[in-house]
C-alpha positions as CSV (number, residue, x, y, z in Angstrom):
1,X,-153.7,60.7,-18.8
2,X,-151.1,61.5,-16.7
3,X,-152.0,64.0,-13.8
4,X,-148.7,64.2,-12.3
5,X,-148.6,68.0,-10.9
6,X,-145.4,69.5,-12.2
7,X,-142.7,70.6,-9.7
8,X,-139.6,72.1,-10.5
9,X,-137.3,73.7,-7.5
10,X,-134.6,75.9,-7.5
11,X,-131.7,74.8,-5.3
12,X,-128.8,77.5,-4.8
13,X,-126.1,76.4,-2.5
14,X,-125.1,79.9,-0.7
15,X,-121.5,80.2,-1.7
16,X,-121.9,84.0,-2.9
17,X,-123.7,86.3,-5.3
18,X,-126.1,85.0,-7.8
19,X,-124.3,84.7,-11.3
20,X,-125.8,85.6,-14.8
21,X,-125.7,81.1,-15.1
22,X,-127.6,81.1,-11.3
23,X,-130.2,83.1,-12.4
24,X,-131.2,81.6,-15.9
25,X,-131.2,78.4,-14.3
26,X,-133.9,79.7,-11.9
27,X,-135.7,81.7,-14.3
28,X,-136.1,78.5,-16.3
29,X,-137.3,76.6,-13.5
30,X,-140.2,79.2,-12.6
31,X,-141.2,79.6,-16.1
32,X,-141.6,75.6,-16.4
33,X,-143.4,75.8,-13.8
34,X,-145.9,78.3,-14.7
35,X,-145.9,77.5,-17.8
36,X,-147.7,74.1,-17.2
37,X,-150.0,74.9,-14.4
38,X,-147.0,73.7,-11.8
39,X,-145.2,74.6,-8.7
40,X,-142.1,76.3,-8.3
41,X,-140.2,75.8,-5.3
42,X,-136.9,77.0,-3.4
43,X,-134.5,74.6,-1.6
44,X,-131.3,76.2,-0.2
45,X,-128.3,73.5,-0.3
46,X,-126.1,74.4,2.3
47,X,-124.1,71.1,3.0
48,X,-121.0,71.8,2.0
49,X,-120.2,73.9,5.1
50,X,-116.7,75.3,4.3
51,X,-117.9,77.2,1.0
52,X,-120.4,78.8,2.8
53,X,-120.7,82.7,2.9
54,X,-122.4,85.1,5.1
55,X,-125.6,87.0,3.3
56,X,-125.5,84.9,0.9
57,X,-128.5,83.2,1.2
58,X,-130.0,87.1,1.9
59,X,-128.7,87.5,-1.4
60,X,-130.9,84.5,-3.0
61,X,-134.0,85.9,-1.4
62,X,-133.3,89.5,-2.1
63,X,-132.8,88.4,-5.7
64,X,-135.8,86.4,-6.3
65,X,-137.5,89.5,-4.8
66,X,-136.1,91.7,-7.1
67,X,-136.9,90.0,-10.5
68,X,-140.3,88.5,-9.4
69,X,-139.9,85.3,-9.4
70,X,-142.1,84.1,-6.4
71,X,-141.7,80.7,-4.9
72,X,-144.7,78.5,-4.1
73,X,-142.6,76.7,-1.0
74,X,-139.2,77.4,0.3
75,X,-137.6,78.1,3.9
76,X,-139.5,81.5,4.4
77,X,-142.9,80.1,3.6
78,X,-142.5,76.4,4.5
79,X,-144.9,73.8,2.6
80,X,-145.6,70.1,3.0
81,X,-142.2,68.9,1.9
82,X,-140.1,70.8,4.3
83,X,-137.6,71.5,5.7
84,X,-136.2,73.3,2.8
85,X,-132.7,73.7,4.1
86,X,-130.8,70.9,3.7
87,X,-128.8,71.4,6.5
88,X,-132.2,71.2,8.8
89,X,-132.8,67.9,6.7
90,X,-129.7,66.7,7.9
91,X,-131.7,63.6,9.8
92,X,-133.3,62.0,6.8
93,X,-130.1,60.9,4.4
94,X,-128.0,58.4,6.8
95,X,-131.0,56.4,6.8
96,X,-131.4,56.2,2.7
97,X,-127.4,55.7,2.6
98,X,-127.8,52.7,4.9
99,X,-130.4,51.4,3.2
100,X,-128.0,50.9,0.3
101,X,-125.5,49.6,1.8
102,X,-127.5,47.1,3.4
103,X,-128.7,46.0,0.0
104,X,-125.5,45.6,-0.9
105,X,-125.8,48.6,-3.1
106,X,-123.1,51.0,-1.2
107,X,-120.8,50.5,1.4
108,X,-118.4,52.2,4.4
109,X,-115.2,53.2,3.0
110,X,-112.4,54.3,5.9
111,X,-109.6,55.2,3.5
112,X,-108.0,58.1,5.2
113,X,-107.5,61.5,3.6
114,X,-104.1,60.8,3.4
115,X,-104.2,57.7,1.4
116,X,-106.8,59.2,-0.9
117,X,-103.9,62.3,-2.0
118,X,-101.3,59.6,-2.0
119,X,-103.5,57.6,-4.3
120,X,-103.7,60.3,-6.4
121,X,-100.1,61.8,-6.1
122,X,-98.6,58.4,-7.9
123,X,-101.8,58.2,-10.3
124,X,-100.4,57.7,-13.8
125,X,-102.8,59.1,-15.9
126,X,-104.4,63.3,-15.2
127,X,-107.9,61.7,-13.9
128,X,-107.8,60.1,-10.8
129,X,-110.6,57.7,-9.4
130,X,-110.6,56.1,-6.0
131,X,-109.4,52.5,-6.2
132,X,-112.5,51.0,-4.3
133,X,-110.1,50.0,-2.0
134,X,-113.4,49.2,0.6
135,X,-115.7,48.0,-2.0
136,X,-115.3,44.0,-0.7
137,X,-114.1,44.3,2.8
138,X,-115.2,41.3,4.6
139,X,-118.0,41.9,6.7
140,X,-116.4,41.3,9.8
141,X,-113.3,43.7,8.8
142,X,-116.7,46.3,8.4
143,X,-117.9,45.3,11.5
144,X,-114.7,46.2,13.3
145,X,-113.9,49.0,12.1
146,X,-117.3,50.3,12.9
147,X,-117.4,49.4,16.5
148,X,-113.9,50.8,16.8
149,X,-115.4,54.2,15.7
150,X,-113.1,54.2,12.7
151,X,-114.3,57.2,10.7
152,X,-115.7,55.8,7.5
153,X,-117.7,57.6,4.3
154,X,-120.5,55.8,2.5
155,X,-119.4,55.0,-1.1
156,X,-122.2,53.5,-3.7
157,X,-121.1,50.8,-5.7
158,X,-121.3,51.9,-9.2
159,X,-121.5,49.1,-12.3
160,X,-117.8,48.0,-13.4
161,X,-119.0,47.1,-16.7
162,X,-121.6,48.7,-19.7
163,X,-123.1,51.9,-20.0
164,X,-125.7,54.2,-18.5
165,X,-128.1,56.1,-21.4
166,X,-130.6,59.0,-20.4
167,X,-133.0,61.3,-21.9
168,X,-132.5,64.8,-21.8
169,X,-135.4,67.6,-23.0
170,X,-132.8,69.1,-24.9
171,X,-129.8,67.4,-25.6
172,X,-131.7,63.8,-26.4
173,X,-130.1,60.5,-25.6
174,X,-126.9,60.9,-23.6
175,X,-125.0,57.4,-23.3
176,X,-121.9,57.3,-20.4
177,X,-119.4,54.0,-20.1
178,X,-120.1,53.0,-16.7
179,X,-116.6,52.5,-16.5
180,X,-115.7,56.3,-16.2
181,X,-117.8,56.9,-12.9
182,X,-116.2,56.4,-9.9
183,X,-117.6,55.0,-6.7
184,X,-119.0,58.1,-5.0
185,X,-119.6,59.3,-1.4
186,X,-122.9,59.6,-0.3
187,X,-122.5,60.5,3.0
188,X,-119.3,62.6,4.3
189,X,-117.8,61.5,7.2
190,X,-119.3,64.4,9.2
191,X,-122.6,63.1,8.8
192,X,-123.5,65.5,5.9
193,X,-124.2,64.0,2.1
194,X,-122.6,64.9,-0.9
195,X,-124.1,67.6,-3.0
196,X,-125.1,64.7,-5.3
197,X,-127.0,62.5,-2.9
198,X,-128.7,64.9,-1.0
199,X,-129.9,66.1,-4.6
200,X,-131.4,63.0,-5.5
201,X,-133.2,62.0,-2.2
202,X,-134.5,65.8,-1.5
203,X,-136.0,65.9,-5.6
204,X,-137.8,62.8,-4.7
205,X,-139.1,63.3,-1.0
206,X,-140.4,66.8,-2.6
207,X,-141.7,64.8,-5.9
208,X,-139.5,67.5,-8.2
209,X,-140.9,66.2,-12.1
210,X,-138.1,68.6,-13.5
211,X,-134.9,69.3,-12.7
212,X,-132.8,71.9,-14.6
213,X,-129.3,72.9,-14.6
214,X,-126.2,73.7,-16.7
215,X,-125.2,71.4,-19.6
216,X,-121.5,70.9,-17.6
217,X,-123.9,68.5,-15.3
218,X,-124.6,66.3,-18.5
219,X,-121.8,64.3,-17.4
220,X,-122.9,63.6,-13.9
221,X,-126.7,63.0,-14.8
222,X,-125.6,58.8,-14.6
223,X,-124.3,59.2,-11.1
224,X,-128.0,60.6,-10.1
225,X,-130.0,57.9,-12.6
226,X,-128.3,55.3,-10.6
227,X,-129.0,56.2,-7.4
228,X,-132.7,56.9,-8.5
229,X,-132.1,53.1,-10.2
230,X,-130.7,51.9,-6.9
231,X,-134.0,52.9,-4.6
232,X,-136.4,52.3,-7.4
233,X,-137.8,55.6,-7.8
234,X,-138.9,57.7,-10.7
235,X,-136.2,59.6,-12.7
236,X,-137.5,63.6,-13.0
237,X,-137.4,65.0,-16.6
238,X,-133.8,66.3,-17.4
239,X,-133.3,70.0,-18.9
240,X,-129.7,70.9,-19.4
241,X,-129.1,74.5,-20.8
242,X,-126.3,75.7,-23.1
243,X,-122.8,77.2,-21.7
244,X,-123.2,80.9,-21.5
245,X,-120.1,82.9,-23.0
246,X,-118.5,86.0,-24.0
247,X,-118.3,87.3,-27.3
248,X,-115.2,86.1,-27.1
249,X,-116.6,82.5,-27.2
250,X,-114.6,82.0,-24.1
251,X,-117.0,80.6,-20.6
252,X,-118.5,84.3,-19.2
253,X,-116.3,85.6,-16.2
254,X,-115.8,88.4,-15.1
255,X,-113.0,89.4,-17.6
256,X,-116.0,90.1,-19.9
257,X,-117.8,92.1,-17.5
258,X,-120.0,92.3,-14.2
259,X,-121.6,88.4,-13.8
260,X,-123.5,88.6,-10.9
261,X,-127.2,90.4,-10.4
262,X,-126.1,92.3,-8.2
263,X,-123.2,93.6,-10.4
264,X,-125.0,94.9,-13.2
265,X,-128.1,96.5,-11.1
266,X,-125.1,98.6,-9.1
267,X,-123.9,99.7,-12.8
268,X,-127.4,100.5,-13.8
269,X,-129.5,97.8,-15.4
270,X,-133.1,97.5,-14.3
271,X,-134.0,93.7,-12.9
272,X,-136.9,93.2,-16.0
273,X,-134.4,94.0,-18.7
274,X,-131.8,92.1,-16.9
275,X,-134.7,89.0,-16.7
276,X,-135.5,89.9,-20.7
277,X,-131.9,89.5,-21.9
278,X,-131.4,85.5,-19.7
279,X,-134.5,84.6,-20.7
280,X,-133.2,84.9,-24.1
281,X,-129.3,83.1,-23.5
282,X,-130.5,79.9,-25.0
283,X,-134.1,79.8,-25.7
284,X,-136.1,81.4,-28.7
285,X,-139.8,82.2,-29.0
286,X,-141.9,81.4,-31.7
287,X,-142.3,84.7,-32.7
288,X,-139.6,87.6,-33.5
289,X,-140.8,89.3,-30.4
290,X,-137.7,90.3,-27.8
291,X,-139.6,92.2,-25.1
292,X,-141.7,90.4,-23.2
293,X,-142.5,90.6,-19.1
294,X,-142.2,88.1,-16.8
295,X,-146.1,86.8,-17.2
296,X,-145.5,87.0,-20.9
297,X,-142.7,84.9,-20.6
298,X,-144.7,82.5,-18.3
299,X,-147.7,82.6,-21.0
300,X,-145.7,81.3,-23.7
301,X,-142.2,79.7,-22.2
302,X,-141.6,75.9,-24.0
303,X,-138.5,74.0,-23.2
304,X,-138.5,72.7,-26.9
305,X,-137.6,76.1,-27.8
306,X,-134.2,75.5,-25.6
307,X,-131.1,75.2,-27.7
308,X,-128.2,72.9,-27.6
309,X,-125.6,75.6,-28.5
310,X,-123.6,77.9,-26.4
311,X,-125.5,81.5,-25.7
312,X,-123.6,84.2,-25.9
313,X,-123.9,87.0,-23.2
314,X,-124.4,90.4,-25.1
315,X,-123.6,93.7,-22.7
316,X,-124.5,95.8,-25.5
317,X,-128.0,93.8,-26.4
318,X,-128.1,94.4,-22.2
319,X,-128.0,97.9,-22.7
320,X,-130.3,98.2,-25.8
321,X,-133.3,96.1,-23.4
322,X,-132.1,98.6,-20.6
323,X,-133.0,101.7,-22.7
324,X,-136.1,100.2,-24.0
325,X,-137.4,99.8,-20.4
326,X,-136.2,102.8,-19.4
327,X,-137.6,104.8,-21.8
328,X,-141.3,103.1,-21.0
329,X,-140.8,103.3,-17.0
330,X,-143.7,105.9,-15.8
331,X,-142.3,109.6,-15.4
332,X,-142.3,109.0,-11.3
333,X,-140.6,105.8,-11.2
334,X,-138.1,107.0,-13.6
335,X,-137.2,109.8,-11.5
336,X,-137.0,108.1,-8.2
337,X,-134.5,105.3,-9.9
338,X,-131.9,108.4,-11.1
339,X,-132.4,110.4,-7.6
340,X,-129.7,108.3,-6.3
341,X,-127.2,108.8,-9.3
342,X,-127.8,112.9,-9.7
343,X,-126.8,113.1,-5.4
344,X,-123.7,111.6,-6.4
345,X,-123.1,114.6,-8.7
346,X,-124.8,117.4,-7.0
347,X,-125.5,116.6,-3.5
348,X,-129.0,117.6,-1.9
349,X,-131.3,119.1,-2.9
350,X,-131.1,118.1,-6.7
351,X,-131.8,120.7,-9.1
352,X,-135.0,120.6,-11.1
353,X,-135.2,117.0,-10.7
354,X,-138.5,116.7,-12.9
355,X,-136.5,118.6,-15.9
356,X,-133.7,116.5,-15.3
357,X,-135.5,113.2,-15.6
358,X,-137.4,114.3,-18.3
359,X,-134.1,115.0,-20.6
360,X,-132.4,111.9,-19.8
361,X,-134.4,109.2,-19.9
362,X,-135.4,109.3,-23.8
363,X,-131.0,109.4,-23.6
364,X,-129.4,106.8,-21.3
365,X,-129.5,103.1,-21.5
366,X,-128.4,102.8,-17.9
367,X,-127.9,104.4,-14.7
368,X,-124.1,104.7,-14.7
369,X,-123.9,106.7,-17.8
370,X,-126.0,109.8,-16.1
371,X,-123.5,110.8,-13.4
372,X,-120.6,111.5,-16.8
373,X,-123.8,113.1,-18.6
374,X,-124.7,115.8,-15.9
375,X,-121.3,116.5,-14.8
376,X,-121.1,119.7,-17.0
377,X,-123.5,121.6,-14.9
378,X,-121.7,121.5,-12.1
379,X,-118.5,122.1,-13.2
380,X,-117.6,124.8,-15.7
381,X,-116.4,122.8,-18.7
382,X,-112.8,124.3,-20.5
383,X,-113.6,124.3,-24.3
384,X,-112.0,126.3,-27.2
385,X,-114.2,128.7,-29.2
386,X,-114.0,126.9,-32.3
387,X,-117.1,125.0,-30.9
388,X,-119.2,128.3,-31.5
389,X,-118.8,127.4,-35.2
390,X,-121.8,125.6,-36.7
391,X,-122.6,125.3,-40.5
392,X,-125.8,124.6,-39.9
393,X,-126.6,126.8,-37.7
394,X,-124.4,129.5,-39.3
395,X,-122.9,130.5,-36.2
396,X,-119.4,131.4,-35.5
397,X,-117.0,132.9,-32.5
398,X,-117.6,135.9,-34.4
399,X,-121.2,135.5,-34.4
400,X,-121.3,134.4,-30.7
401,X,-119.2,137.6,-30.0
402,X,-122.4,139.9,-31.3
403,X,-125.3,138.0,-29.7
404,X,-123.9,136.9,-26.7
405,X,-124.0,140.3,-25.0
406,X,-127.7,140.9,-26.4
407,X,-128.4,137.8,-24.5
408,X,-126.7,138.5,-21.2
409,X,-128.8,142.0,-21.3
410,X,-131.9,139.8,-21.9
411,X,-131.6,137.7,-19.2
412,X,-130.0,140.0,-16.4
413,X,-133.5,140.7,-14.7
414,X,-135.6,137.9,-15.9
415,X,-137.4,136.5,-13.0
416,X,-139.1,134.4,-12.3
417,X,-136.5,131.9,-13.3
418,X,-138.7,129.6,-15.4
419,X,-138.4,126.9,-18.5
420,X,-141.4,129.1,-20.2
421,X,-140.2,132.8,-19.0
422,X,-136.8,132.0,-20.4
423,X,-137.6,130.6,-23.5
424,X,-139.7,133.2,-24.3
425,X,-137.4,135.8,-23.4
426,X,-134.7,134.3,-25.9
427,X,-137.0,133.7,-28.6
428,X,-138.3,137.2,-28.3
429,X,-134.5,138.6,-28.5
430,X,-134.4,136.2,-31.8
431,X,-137.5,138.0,-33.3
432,X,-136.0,141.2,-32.5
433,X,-132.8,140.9,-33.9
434,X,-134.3,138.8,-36.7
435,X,-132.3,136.2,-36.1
436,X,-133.1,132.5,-36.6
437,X,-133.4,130.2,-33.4
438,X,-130.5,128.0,-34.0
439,X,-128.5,131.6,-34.6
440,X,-129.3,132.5,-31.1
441,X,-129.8,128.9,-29.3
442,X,-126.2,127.6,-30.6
443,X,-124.0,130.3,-28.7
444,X,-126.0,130.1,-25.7
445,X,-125.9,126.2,-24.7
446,X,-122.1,126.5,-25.8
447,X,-121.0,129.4,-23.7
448,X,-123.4,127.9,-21.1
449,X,-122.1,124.2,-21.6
450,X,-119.0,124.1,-22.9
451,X,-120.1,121.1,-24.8
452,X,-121.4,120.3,-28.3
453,X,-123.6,117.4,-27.1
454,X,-125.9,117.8,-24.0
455,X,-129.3,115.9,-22.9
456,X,-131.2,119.2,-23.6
457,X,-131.0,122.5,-25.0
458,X,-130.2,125.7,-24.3
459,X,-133.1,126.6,-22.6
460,X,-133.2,123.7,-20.0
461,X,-129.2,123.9,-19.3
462,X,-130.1,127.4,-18.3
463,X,-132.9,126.7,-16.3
464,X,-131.3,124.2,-14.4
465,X,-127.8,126.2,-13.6
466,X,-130.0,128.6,-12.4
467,X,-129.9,132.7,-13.4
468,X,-126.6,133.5,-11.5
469,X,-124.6,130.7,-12.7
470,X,-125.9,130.9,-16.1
471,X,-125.3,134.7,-16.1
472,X,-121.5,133.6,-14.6
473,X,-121.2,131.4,-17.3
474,X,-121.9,133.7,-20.3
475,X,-120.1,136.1,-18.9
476,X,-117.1,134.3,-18.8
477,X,-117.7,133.4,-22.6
478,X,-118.0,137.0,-23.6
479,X,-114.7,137.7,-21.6
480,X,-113.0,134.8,-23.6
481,X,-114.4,136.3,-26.8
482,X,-113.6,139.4,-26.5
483,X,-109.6,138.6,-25.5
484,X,-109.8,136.5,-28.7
485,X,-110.7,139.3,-31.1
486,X,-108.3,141.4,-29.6
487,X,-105.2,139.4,-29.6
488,X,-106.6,138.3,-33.2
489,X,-106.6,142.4,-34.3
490,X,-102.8,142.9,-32.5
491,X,-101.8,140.2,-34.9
């Protein structure tokens, strides 16, 4: 039985924000992981130097944070395979490189930059390979050049003839010519390793049993089986996921929308539903279920439920996930996520906060729609009186023209200023004047609103504005009312 401890690692190389792609990939990885009983760990691959960007790998960390998806070693909390910055690891690779070449398996290459774009300047055909110019130096040429301190890369000898076939967990058999892989650097003339190389020697020194990554690597996986072939080691299991796209069935970018994490939590999504919707680009459960946490996910996560085809990047199934974990975030959570998003409309201190939170969230599916939602109590809305016409409510301007005033006279000295004292006051008018509620309740959130559609009714919109600018605003109704019926009888 084979007790082989299963390892998969997430390896980000900190060249900006973590894309929609980024994060399924490490999703995947940690639900592997927990899925069978295994470790999950974090390597930052940081050897191409130039792309680097400041924050970014603040950004990997803050992310990971953010969605829960806790590494068991990485740079922060070390383990028995560190270092976990390949940069810090930067010691370990000319030795394996060497190794090669002394087997005859790789070898120094000192074709100058220049010759390499000339080489492919007068290339006939669109893909250009190096010419393995270097490949049989004679040793003593090698030798030369070496103690002349020629600067030289370290290029693997790759088969001239036959092919390469590999397994993949989800794609099957994958068979390459040998013939289309190019001799490729291992180590750069700096001293650092390709992306590649430093790959394959950091997944085995940290015996990785899984390594998982976009299907546009399928191509490459040869490069990395040969190396593995070439040292005699133990080739990891192979999961390639499906291209994510637009509904467009163009490659997701940003002309479909934000990409990043840290895009769509600034426009609103919360991190669970954001994990809910990746978890789903590209893998189905067994059931019909589509909400499930992160330690749901980890119960019952199997990579033979991965698909081959392309996964198509829904905003509006986004948004639908949002709402649903909006709607069953606790009452104090909820309103300490919108607090930021309501300053932005009324500055400090918010208005009845805990009213406010409790008419929106059974009515947004993310953040950024609240600030458009709110925006007509602060800011008297211009509206014709045709909206004081309701069918169902048998209200007209003519109507609002009669029981507006009654309503302004009810409310004048109400105080306190309460949810329950003005609703009573209002329904008892109603009784009075034995008038149904939606006779009395439509005029009021109009002339108070300005609006047909609000989160809430009359009787919230009124507590929030407060007594004087509700008073304000119906009395400006009445005013536009009353000039309506009059030019009405001149005519």
């Amino acid at each position: 039985m084979d007790t082989t401890v299963v390892r998969t690692r997430y390896a980000p190389s900190p060249t900006g924000m973590m894309h929609i792609g980024n994060l399924r990939t490490a999703l995947y990885e940690y639900l592997i992981a927990r899925s069978l009983g295994g470790r999950f760990i974090l390597r930052i691959e940081d050897t191409d130097q130039e792309r680097l960007v400041d924050g970014a790998v603040d950004a990997i960390y803050k992310t990971l944070r953010a969605v829960g998806l806790r590494h068991d070693e990485g740079p922060d909390i070390g383990g028995q395979y560190g270092p976990y910055v390949q940069s810090e690891r930067r010691r370990l690779y000319r030795p394996y490189a060497e190794q090669l070449v002394r087997e005859g398996k790789a070898y120094y290459c000192f074709c100058t930059r220049e010759r390499l774009e000339q080489l492919k300047a007068t290339a006939p055909g669109e893909v250009v390979g190096y010419d393995r110019h270097c490949r049989d130096l004679p040793s003593g040429e090698v030798q030369r050049l070496l103690d002349a301190g020629t600067a030289c890369v370290i290029r693997q000898k790759m088969p001239l003839s036959g092919s390469k076939t590999f397994q993949d967990a989800v794609y099957g058999a994958i068979t390459v010519d040998n013939r289309e892989l190019e001799d490729q650097v291992l180590l750069k003339s700096d001293g650092f390793p390709t992306y590649n190389f430093a790959n394959v020697v950091d997944d085995h020194l940290m015996a990785i049993t899984h390594v998982v990554r976009g299907s546009e690597y399928l191509s490459s996986t040869p490069k990395y089986n040969l190396l593995y072939d070439a040292f005699g080691w133990q080739v990891p299991t192979y999961v390639h996921l499906p291209l994510i796209i637009g509904k467009d069935g163009r490659k997701l970018s940003k002309r479909h929308g934000a990409t990043s994490f840290e895009a769509l939590v600034q426009e609103g999504y919360l991190p669970e539903a954001i994990v809910n919707t990746i978890a789903l680009l590209g893998w189905c459960p067994k059931d019909n279920r589509e909400l499930f946490s992160l330690d749901e996910l980890s119960a019952i996560f199997s990579v033979d439920g991965i698909s081959k085809s392309p996964s198509v990047f829904d905003y509006d199934k986004l948004a639908w996930f949002n709402g649903e974990y909006i709607r069953a975030m606790p009452a104090g959570r909820f309103q300490a996520w919108i607090h930021p998003a309501l300053t932005q409309v009324f500055g400090e201190p918010v208005p009845e906060p805990a009213l406010l939170a409790e008419l929106l969230q059974p009515r947004i599916s993310r953040l950024a729609e609240i600030p458009e939602m709110v925006r007509f109590l602060t800011a008297r809305q211009p509206y014709e009186l045709d909206l004081f016409s309701n069918k169902k409510n048998k209200a007209s301007p003519e109507s609002a023209a009669r029981i507006l005033p009654l309503l302004y006279d009810a409310l004048a000295g109400l105080a306190p200023w309460t949810r329950q004292a003005v609703h009573d006051r209002v329904m008892a008018l109603a009784a009075g004047q034995e008038l149904k509620t939606g006779q009395v309740m439509w005029p009021l959130r109009i002339a108070l609103s300005g609006q047909a559609v609000t989160p809430g009714g009359a009787i919230e919109i009124a507590v929030i504005l407060g007594r004087d600018e509700s008073l304000a605003r119906l009395n400006i109704a009445l005013e536009r009312l009353a000039g309506a019926s009059a030019e009405k009888g001149d005519a």
